[in-house]
N, C-alpha and C positions, 0 to 999 in steps of 0.2 A: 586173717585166718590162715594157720600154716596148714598145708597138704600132709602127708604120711612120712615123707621125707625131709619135713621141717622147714619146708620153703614156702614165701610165704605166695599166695594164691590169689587174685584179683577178682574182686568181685563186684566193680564196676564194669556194667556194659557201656560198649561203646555207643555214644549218641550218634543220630541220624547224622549230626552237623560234623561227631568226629570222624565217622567214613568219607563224608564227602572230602574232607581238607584231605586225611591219607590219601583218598583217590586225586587228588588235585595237584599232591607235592608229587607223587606219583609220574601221574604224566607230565606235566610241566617242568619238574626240577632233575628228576629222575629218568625222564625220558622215553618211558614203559609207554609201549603200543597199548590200548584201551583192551587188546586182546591177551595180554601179557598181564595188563593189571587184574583182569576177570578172570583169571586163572589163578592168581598169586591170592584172591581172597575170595573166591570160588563163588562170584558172581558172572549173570551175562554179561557180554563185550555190550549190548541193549543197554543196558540196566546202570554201567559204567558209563557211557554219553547221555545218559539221561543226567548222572547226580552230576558229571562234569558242569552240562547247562544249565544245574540248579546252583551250582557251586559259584558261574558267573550274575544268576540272577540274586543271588543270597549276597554277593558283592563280596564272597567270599576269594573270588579270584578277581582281580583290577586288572588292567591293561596300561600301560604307557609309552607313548610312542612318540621319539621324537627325530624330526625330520632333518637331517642334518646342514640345513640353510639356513 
């Protein structure tokens, strides 16, 4: 659908799974304080460590660590 200015408009919402990943690359890749990310998408810094720990238990964020021995 284009808007009045001929551009065109989005008219899929973002799903629950696409906020968490933005919130994840966010703090993780990007590096934004959880208080910097609830500001930038006008959620609680709460609300922000919650989807983070959802975003770990959804295995949407891995961990790997390795020891250098």
């Amino acid at each position: 659908m284009k808007n009045r200015r001929g551009r065109e408009e989005s008219t899929r919402k973002e799903s629950e799974e696409d906020v968490i990943t933005r919130i994840a690359w966010l703090y993780y890749k990007e590096k934004m304080t959880q208080q910097e990310i609830a500001e930038r998408i006008s959620l609680s810094r709460q609300k922000v460590q919650r989807l983070l720990e959802k975003a770990r238990d959804l295995e949407i964020i891995q961990f790997t660590l390795k020891h250098p021995y």
